[in-house]
PAVOKE-454336 format. One record per residue: residue in one letter; z, y, x of N, C-alpha, C, O in turn. Coordinates in steps of 0.05 Angstrom, whole numbers, plus 5000, padded with zeros to 4 digits. Example, Ala and Ser with C-alpha at 12.3 -4.5 7.8 and 13.67 -1.06 7.14 Angstrom:
2
A515648865264515649105246515649345264516949345285 S514249555257514349795273515750015258516150235268 
% end
This chain:
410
X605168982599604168702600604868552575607168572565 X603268442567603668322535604668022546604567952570 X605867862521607967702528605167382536605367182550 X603067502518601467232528600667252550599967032559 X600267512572599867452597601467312615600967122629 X604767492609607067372619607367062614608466952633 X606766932599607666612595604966512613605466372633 X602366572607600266502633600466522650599266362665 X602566762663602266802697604766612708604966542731 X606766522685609266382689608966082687610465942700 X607466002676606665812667604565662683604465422680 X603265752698600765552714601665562740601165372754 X603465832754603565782775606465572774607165502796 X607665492758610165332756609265062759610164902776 X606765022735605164792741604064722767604064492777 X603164922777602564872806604564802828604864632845 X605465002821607864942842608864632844608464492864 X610264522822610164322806608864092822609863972841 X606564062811604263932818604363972852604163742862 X604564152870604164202893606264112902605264022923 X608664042904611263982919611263682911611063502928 X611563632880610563312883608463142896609062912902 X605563252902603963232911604563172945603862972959 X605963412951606563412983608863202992608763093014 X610663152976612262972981610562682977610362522995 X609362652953606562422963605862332986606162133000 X604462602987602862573008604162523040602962393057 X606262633042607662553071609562393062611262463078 X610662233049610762013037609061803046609761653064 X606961773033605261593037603861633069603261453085 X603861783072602161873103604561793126603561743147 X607761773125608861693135609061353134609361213155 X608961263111609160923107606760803125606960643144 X603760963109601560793122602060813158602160613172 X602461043167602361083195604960893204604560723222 X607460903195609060603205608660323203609560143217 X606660303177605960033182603460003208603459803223 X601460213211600160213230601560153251600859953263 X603660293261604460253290606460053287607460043310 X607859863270609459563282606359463277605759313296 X603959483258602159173264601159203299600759013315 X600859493303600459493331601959363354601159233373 X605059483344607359373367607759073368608258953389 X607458933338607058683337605358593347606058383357 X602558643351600258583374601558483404601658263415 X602458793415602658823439604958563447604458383464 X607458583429610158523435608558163439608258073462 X607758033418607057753417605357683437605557473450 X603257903443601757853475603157843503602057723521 X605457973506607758043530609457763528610157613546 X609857743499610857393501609957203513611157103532 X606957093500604756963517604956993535605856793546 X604357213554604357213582605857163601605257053622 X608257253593610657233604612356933606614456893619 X610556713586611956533586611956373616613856233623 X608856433636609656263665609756523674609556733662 X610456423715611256653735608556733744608656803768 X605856743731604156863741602056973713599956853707 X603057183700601257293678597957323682596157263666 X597657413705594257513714593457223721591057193723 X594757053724593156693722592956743690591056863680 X594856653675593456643656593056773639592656673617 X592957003643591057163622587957173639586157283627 X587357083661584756943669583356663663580956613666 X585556473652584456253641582956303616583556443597 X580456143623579256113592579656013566578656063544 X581955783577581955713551584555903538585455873515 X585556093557588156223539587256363529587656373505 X584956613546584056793531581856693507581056873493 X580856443501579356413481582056323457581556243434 X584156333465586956283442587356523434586756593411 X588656713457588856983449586757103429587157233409 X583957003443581657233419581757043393581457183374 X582056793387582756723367584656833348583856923327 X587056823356589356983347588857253343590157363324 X586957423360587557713353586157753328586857953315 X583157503315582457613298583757643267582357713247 X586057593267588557573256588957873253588757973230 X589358013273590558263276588358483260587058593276 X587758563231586658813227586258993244588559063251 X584859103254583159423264583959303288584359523300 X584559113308585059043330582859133347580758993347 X582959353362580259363383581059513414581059753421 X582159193433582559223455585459183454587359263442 X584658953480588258843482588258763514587158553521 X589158893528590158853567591958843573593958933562 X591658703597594158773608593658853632592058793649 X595759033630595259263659597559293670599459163664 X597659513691600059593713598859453735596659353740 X601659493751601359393779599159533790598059743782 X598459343814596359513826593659363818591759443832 X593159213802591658953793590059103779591059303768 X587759073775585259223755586159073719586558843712 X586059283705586759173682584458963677581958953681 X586458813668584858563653584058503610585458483590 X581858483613581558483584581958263565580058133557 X584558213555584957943538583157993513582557783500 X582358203504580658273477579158553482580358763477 X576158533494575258713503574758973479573858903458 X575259213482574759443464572459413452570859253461 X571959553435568859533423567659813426565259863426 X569960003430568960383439570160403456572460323459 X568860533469569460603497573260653502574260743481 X574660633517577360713512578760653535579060433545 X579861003549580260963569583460873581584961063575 X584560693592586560513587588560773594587960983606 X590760703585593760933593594560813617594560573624 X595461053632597360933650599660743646601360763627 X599660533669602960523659604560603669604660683692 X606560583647609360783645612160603661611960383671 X614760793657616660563673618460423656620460293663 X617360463627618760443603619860023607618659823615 X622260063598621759663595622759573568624059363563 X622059773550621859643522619059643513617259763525 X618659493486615959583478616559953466618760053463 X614460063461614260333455610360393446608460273456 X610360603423608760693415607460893423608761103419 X604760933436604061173447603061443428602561353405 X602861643429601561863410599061753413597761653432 X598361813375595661693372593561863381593862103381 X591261723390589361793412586361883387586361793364 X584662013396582462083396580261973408579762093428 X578161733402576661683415573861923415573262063396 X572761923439569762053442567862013415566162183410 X568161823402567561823373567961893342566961803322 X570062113346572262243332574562013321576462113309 X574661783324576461603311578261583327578161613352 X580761473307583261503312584861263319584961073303 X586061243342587561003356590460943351591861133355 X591360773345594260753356594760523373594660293364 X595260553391596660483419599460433425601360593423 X599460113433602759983435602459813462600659683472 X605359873471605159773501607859643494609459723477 X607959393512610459203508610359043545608358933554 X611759073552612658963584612658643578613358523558 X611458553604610958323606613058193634614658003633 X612458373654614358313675614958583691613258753686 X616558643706616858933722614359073727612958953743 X613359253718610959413719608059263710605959293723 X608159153695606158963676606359033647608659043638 X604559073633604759213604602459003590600658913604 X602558943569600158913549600459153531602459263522 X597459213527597059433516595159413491592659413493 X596459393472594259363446593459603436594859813439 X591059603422589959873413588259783381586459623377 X589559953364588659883334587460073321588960243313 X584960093315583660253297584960423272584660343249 X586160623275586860833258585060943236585961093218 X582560863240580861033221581161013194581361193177 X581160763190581660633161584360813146583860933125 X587360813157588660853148588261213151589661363138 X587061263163586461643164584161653133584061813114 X583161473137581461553115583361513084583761683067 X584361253084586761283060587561583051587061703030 X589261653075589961903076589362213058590362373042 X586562123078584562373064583562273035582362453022 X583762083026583661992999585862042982585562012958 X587962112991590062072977590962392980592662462964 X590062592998590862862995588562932975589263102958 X586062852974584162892959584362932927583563102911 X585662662924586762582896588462742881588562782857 X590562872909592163062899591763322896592963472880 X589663392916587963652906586463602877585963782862 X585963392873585863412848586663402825585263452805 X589663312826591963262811593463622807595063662789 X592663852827594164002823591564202817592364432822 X588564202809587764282804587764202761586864312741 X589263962767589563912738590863972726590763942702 X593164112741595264162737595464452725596864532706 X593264622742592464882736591064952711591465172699 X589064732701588064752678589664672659589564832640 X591264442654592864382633594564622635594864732613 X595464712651598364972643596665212638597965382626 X593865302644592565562628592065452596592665602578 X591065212591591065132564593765062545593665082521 X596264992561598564932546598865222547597665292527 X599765422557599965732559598965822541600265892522 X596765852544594465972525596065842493597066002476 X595965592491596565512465599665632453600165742432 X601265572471603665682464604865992462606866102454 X601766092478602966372472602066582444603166782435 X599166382432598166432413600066412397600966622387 X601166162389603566082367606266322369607466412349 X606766382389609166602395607766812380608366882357 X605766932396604667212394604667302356605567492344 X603067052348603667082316606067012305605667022280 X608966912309610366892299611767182307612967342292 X611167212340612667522336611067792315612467982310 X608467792305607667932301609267932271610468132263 X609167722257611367682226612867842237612468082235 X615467742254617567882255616768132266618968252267 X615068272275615068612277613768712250614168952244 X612268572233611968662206614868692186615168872170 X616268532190619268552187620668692196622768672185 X620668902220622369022224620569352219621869562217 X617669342217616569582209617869622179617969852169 X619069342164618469382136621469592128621869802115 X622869392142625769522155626469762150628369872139 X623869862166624770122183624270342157625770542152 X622070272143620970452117623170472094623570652077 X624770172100626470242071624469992054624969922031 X622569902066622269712045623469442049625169392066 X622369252028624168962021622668772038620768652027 X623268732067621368532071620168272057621868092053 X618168222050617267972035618267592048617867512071 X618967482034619567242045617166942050617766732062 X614567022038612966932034611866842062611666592065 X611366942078610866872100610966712120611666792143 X610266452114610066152130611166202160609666332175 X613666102171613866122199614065812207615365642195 X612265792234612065502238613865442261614565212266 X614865692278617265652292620565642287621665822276 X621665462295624365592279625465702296627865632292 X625465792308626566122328624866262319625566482328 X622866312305621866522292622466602268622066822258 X623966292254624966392229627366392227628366432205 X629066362250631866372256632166752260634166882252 X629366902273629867102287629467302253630767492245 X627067152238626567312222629467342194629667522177 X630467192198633267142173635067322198636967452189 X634767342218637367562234636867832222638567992214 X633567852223633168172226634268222192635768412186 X633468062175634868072157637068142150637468352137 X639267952158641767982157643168202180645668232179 X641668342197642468522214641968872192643269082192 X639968802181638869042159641369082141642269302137 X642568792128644968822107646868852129648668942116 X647668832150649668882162650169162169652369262172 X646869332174647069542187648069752161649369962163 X647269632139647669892112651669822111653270012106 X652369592115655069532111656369732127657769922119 X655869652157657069852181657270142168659370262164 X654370232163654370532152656070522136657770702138 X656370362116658470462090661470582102662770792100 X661770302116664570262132665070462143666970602137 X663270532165663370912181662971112164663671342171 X662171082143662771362133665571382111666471602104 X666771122100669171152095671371152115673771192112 X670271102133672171102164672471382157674171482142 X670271532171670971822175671272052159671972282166 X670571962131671772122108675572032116677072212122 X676571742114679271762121680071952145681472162144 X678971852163679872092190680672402190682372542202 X678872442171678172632171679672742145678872972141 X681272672129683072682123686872692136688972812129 X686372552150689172412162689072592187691172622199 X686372742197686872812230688573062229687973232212 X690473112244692773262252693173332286692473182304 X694373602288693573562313695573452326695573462351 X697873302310700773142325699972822336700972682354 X697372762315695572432305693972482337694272332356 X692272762337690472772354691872792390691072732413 X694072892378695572892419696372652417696872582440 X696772462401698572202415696271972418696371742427 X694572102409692371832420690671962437688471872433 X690672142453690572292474692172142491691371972507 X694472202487697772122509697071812515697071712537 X696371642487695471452497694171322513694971122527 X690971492512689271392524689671562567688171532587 X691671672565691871822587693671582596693171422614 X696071572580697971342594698571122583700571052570 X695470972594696270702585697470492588697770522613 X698570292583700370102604699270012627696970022636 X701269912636701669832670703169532668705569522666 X701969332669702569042674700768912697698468812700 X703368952712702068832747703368752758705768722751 X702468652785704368652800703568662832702068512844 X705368932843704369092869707069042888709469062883 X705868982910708068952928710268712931712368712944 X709368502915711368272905714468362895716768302899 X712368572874713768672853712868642820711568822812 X713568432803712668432781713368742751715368792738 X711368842751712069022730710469132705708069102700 X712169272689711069312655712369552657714669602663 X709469782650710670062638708970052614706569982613 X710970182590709270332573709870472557712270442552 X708970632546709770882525710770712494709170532487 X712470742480713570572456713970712435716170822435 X712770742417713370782385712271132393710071152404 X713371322389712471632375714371832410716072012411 X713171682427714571772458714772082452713172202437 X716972202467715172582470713772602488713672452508 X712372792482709272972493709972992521708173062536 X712072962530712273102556712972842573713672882596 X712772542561713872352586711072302600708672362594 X712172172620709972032644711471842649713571762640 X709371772669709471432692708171532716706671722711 X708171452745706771492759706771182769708871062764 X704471022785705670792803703970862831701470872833 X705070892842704371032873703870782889705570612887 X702070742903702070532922700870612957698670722962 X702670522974701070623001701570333021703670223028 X699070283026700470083052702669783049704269723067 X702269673030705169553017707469623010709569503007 X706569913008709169982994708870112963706770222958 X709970092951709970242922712870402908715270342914 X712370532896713670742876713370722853710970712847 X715070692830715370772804716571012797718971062801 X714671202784716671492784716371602755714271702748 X718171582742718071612710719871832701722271842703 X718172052690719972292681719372412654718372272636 X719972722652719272792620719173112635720673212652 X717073212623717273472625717473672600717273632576 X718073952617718674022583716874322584716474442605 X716074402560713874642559715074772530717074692518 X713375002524713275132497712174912481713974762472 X710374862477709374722458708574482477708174482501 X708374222448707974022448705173892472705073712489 X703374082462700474032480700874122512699873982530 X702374342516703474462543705374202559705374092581 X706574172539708673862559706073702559704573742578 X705073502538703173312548701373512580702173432602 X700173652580698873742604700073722626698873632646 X702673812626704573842650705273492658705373392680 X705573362629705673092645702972952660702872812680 X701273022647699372852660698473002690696772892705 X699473232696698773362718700473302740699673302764 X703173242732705473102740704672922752704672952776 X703572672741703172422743701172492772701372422795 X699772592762697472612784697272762814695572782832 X699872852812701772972842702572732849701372642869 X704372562837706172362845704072222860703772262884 X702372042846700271882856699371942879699571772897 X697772262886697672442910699372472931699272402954 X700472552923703472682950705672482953706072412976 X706972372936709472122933709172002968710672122983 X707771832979708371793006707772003030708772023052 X705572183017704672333040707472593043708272683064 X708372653022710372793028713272773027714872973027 X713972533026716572423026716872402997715872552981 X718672142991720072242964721672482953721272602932 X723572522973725172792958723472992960722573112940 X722473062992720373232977718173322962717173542959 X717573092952715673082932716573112904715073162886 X718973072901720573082875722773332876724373402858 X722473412893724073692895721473912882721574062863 X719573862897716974132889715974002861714974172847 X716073792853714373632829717173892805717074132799 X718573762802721173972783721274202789723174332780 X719474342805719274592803716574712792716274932781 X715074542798712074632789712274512761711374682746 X712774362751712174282726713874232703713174112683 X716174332707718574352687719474102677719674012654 X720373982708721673712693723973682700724973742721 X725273542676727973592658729773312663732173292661 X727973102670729272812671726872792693724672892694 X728372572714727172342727727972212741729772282756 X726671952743727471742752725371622770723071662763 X725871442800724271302820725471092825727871032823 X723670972831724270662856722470622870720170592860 X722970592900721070542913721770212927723970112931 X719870142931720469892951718169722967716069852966 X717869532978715569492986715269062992716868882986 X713669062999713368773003714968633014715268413003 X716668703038719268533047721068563038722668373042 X722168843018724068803000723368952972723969182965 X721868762957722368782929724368782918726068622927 X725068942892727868972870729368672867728668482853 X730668682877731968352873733168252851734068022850 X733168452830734268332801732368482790730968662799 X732568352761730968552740731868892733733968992726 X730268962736731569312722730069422711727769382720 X730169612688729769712672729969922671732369972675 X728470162665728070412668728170442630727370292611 X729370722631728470782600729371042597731471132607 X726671252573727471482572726971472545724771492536 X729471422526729571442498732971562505734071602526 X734071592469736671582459738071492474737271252476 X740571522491742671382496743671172490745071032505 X742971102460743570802443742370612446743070372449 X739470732446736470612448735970432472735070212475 X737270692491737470522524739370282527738470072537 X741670292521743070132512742669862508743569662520 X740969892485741269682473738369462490738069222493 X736969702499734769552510735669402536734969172544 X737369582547738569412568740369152567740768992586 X741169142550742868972537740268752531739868552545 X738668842506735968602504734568452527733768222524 X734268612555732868522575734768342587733968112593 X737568442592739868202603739567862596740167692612 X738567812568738767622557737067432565737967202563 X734467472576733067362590732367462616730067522618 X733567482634732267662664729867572680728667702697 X729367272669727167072680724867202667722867292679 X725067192647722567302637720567502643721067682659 X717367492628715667712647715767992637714968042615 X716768172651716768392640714768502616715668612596 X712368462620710968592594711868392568712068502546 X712368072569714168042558716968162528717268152504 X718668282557720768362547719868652538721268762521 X717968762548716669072536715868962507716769082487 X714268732504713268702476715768562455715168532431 X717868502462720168432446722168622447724268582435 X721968862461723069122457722369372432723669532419 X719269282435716869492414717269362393717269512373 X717668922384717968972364720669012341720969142321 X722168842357725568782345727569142355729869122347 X727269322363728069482372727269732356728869872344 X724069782357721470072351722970342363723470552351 X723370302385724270452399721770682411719870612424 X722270972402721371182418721771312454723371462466 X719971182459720571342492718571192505716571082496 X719771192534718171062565720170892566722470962562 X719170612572720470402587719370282609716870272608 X720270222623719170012648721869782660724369802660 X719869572669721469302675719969272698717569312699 X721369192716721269142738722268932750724668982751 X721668612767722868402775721268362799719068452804 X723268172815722268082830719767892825719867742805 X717367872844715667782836715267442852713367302845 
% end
């Protein structure tokens, strides 16, 4: 799909959409206001007729006098779309204070004794009523009835308008689309003549008018990505002429050992801790951190082989028992069969778990006797402090060879 379809197919139905949700909020908007003002001018009808009547102890006297009802039809011609005003209930034949002009067959009355609005009605003529009843005395209603049509037709004028507002909506976003995707399509086409030019080894030309500036922001990248890409190459191939010099297979196992045992700054079991390998470790140390259930293990040893590559193996295979077996098979027994399968020469554990974490700081270490020493001595000085911390002011004031780990309460 080419990108000018994509911005057309994204682009008009957004407008529409757009156009359609504002439209609908309009429209029942406005279709809610007109229809409330319809039904209080109604309720106001009814309510002010129930007044009238109600003012002596006999309503059906006078809403039978002539001269009231020639007041009332005075007054109603006041009332817009007013067509048909009674009063009814009781057992009394409704009476017409403002006779209908279409036929309209009266509502029952209800036992309601406030005024209230009925659902708007349907006359035999397709036109639309709204109907308000207001109590005059215990089962006596005036009942006004107001021509709806007018404000239905608003209505349909005003959804009309907006069918036509979102059909405009559809044409301006295929023509803004259309326009904007022309302008893209040729600024991307520059920049793929630029990157064909690229690709040959030729000089792309700078001549080329861009009227976007993301097109000429993109076209100065591809640029400067071309001088960047010959830089990189330079850089990688004096990289690996060095390497490739310097590589040894003592260089190549310890960044192995590295990437096998990397540090450990965590904290498991509301146990804060730092392991890591420091300065030119031997081939043969490990770490394990075992965790089951809230409980955890630190198990740090050194194994020993013929050669240098044989210990690294044995440690990392080490490591990967401990992690395995360490709770499922007890500690001792897991460290009884671990020194026999894998030739290890030193080790050290702690286990503990969430209700009792290490309650002081401690320090594990497999260097020199001096080395340890002194590290222990360095960590004393601060015990508050965060273990990876005191690992990184060990590696630098110290450059101590081996495994360390710190361990605090967390």
């Amino acid at each position: 799909m080419s990108i000018r379809s994509i911005i057309l197919f994204v682009s008009i139905p957004l407008l529409i959409l757009l156009a359609a949700v504002n439209g609908a909020l309009l429209y029942f908007q406005g279709k809610a206001e007109m229809l409330s003002g319809l039904n209080d001018r109604a309720l106001a009808a009814a309510i002010t007729g129930a007044e009238f009547l109600s003012a002596g102890e006999q309503p059906d006297a006078i809403a039978r006098d002539p001269l009231r009802q020639r007041a009332i039809a005075a007054a109603a011609r006041h009332i817009d779309g007013l067509d048909g005003y009674y009063l009814i209930g009781g057992d009394a034949k409704p009476i017409a204070l403002v006779p209908s002009v279409t036929p309209w067959t009266i509502p029952a009355p209800t036992a309601a004794t406030e005024p209230a609005i009925l659902p708007i009605t349907r006359a035999a003529d397709g036109r639309h009523h709204v109907v308000a009843l207001a109590p005059v005395s215990p089962g006596r209603f005036v009942a006004a009835r107001v021509d709806a049509e007018p404000v239905f037709a608003r209505i349909d004028r005003l959804l009309h308008w907006i069918e036509l507002g979102i059909a405009l909506a559809a044409v301006v976003g295929l023509a803004a689309g259309w326009y904007v995707a022309r302008r893209i399509t040729r600024e991307l086409d520059a920049s793929a003549r630029v990157i064909r030019a690229l690709e040959t080894g030729e000089v792309p030309g700078n001549g080329e008018a861009l009227s976007i500036a993301e097109a000429e922001d993109l076209s100065a990248a591809l640029r400067l990505i071309d001088a960047n890409r010959h830089a990189a190459r330079d850089r990688l191939e004096r990289q690996l002429r060095y390497e490739d010099a310097a590589r040894t297979p003592s260089n190549a196992r310890a960044a192995w050992q590295q990437s096998h045992f990397a540090p450990i700054a965590a904290t498991v079991a509301g146990c804060d801790i730092a392991v890591r390998l420091l300065g030119d470790a031997p081939p043969g140390c490990f770490f394990a951190l075992c965790l089951s259930e809230g409980k955890a293990a630190l198990v740090i040893g050194e194994c020993e082989a013929a050669t240098a590559s044989d210990a690294l193996a044995q440690a990392v295979a080490a490591r990967g028992f401990f992690e395995r077996q360490l709770f499922a098979e007890g500690a001792d027994a897991a460290l009884t069969l671990a020194r026999a399968a894998y030739a290890i020469t030193r080790i050290e554990h702690l286990s503990w778990d969430e209700d009792g974490p290490p309650p002081d700081l401690r320090l594990l270490a497999f260097a020199g006797p001096e080395m340890a020493l002194r590290a222990q001595a360095y960590a004393a000085i601060d015990p508050a402090a965060e273990p990876s911390a005191i690992l990184d002011a060990i590696a630098v004031l110290l450059e101590p060879d081996g495994l360390f780990a710190v361990l605090r309460r967390g």
